[in-house]
C-alpha positions in Angstrom: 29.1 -162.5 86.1 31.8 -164.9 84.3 31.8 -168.3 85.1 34.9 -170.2 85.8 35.6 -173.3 84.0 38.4 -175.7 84.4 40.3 -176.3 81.7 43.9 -177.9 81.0 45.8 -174.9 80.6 44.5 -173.0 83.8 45.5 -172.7 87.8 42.9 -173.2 90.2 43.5 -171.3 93.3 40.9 -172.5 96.2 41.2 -170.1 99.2 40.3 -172.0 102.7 40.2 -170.5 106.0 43.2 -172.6 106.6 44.9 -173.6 103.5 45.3 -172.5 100.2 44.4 -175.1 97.0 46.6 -175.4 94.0 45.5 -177.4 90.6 48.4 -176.6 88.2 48.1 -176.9 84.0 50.6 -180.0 83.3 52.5 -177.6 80.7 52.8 -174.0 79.6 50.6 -172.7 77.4 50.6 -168.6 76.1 46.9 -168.5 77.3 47.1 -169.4 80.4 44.5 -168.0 82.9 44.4 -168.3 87.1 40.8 -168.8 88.7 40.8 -167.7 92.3 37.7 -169.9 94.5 36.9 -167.6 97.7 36.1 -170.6 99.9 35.4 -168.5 102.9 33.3 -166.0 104.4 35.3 -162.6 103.9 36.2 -161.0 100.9 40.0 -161.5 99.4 42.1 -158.6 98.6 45.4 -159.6 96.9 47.5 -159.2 93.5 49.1 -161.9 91.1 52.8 -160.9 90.0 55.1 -162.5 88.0 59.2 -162.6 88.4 60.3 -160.2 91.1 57.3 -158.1 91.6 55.9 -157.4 88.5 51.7 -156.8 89.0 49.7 -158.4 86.4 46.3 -158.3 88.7 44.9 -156.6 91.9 41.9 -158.1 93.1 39.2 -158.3 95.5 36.7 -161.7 95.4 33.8 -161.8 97.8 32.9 -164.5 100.2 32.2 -167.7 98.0 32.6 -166.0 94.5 35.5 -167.0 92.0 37.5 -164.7 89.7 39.6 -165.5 86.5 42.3 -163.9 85.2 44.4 -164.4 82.1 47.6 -165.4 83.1 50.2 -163.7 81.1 53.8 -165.3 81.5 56.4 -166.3 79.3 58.0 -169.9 79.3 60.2 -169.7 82.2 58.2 -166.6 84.2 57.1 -167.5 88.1 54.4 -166.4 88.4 52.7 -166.0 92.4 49.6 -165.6 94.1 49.9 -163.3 97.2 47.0 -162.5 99.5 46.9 -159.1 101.3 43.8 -159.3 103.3 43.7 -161.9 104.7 47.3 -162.2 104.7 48.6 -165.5 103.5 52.1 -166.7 102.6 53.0 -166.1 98.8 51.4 -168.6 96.6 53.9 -170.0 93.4 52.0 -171.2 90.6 53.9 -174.2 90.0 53.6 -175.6 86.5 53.0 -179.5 86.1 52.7 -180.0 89.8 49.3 -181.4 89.3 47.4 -180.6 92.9 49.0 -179.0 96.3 48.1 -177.3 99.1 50.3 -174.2 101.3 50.5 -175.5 103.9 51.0 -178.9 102.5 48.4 -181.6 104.1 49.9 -183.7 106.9 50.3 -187.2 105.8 50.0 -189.9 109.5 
């Protein structure tokens, strides 16, 4: 099994039962890599793309597992996160955005 470290240049995606967890890398760097946390108790089928549509990844991570993935984008590439099953809203993989949450955590 590979672990899944946290490093500078690398998206952490944690998957709740009600929100999805975004750590972004502060800048661009060629070897980027995405880990996906599976914070819940059913397995998550989905795919990362980049531009419009392009597949990089399919995956399926089990109930509290993570996966990493190298993350293969040119400067200037979007790159997304979309979940299948469950279905989720697309994720973007924001560069420099430091931590955020879909949907974004209600401030009172």
């Amino acid at each position: 099994m590979a672990k899944a470290y946290e490093k500078a240049d690398t998206f952490i995606v944690k998957i709740h039962n009600d929100r999805v967890r975004v750590v972004s890398p502060t800048g661009y760097d060629p070897k980027m890599a995405i880990i996906i946390q599976n914070k819940t108790l059913t397995p998550i089928i989905g795919k990362i793309v980049k531009n419009q549509g392009e597949i990089l990844h399919f995956l399926k991570i089990g109930p509290s597992k993570s996966r990493s993935y190298p993350l293969t984008i040119n400067k200037g590439d979007r790159a997304y996160f979309i979940p299948q099953s469950p279905p989720f809203q697309k994720i973007e993989l924001v560069l420099g955005r430091k931590v955020y949450e879909i949907p974004p955590k209600e401030t009172k």
